[in-house]
GUGUTI-835237 format. One record per residue (C-alpha): residue number from 1; residue in one letter; x, y, z. Coordinates in Angstrom, 3 decimals. Example, Ala and Ser with C-alpha at 12.3 -4.5 7.8 and 13.67 -1.06 7.14 Angstrom:
<atoms>
{atom 1; a; {12.300; -4.500; 7.800}}
{atom 2; s; {13.670; -1.060; 7.140}}
</atoms>
This chain:
<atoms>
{atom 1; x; {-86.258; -47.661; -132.636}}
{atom 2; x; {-85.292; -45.438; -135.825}}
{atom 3; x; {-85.520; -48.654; -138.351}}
{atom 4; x; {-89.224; -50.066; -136.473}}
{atom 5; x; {-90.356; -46.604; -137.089}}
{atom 6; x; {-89.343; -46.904; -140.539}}
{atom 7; x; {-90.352; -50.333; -140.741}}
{atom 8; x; {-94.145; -49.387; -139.395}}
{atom 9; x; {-94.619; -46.960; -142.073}}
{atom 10; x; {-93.419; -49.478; -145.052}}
{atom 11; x; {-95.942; -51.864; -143.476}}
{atom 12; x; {-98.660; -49.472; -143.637}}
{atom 13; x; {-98.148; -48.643; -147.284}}
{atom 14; x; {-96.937; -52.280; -148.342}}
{atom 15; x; {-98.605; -54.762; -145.641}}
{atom 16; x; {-94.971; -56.286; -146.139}}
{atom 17; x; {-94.034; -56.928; -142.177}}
{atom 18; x; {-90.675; -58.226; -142.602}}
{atom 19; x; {-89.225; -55.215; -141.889}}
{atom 20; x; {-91.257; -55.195; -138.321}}
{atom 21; x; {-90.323; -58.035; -137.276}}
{atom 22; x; {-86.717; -58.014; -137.922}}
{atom 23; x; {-86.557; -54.253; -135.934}}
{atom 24; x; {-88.274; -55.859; -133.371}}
{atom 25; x; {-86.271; -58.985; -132.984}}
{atom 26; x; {-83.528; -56.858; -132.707}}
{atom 27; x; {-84.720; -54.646; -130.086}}
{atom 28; x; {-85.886; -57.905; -128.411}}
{atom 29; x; {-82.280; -58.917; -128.504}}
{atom 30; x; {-80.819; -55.710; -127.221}}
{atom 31; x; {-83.625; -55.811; -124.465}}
{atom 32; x; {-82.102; -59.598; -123.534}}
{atom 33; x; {-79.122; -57.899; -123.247}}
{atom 34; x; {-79.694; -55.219; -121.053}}
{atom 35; x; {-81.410; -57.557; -118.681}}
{atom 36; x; {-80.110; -56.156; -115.264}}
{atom 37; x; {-79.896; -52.898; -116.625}}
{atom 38; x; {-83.491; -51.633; -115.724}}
{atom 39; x; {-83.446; -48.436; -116.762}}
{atom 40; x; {-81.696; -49.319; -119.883}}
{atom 41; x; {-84.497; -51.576; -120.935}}
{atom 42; x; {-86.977; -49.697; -119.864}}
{atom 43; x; {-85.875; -47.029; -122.033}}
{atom 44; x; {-86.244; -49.279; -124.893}}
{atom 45; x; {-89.572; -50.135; -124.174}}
{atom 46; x; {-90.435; -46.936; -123.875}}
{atom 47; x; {-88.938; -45.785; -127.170}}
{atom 48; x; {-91.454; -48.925; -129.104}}
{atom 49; x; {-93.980; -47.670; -127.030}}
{atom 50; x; {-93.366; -43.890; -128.443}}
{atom 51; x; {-92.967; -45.657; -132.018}}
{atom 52; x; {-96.396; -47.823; -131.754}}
{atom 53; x; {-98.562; -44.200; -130.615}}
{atom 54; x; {-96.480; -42.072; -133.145}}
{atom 55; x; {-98.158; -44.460; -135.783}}
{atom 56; x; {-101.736; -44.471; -134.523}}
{atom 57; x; {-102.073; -46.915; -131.979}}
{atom 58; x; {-103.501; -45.959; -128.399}}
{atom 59; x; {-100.697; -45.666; -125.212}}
{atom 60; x; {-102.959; -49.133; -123.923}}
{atom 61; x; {-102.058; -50.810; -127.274}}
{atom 62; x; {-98.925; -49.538; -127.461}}
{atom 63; x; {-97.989; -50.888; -124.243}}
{atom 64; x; {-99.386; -54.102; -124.837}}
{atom 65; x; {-97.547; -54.751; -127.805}}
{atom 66; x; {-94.406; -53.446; -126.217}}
{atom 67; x; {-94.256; -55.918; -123.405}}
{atom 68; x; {-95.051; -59.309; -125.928}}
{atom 69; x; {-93.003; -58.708; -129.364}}
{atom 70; x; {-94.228; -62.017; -130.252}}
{atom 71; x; {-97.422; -60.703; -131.175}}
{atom 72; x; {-96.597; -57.279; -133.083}}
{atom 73; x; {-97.203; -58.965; -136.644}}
{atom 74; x; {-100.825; -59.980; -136.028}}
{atom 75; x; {-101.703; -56.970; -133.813}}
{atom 76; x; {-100.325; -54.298; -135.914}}
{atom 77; x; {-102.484; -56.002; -139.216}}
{atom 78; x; {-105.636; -55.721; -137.039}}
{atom 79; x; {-105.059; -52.083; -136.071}}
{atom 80; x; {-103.571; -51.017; -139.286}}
{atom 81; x; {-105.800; -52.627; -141.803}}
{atom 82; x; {-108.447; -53.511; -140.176}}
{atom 83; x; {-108.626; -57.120; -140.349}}
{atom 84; x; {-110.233; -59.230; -137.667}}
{atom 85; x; {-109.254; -62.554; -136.443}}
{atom 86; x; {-112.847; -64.120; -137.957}}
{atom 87; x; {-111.030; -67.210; -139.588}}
{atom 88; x; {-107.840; -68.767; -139.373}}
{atom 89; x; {-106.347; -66.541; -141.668}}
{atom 90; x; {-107.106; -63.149; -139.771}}
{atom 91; x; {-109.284; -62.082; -142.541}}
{atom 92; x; {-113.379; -61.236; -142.651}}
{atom 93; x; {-114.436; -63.730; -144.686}}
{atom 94; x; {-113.599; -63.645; -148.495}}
{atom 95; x; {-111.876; -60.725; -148.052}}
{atom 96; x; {-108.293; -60.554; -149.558}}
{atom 97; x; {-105.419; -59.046; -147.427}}
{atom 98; x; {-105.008; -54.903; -148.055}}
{atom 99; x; {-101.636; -55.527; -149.811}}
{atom 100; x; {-103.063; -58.013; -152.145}}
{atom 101; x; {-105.594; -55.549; -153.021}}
{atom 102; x; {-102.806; -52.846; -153.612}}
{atom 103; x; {-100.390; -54.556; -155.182}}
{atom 104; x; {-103.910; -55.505; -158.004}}
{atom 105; x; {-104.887; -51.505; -158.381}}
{atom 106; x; {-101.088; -51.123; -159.113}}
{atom 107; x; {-101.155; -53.700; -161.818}}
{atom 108; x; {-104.909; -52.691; -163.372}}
{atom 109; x; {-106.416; -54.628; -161.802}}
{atom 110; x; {-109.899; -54.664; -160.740}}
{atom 111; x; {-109.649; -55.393; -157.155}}
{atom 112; x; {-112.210; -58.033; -155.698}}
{atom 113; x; {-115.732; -56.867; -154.209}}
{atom 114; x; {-116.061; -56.810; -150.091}}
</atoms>
């Protein structure tokens, strides 16, 4: 739960969610593990759950995203920067993602107009 915490912060500074999703496949992995060991895995869940609030999502969202890992990636952009599922690429339209946008201002960049 240490590295997803770690791994949520990098993703709100970079937009880079590698780093999410490997924490969480391996906390999916330990959870397959524990199965039969309620309390075990609940424990787990709750520590994601802790993890998800601690970096600004509601207890409701938390909890969602907790129970299906395989949707963390798209649910965490949407809460984190914003961007809504308007198009198939989870952008508002013409809109570039926030880390393209970063990475531009880093470089000098002038950074396109919303």
């Amino acid at each position: 739960v240490d590295n997803l915490n770690q791994a949520v912060s990098e993703a709100k500074l970079t937009g880079d969610f590698s780093k999410v999703e490997q924490a969480l496949a391996e906390l999916k992995n330990l959870s397959l593990d524990q199965i039969g060991k309620n309390s075990d895995l609940q424990s787990v869940r709750d520590s994601v759950r802790g993890t998800l609030v601690g970096n600004g999502l509601s207890k409701t969202e938390a909890t969602k995203l907790s129970k299906n890992f395989s949707d963390i990636r798209k649910e965490l952009n949407e809460k984190l920067f914003g961007n809504f599922n308007n198009n198939n690429n989870g952008l508002k339209n013409n809109e570039e993602p926030i880390y393209a946008q970063v990475n531009k201002k880093k470089a000098g960049q002038a950074a396109s107009p919303e």
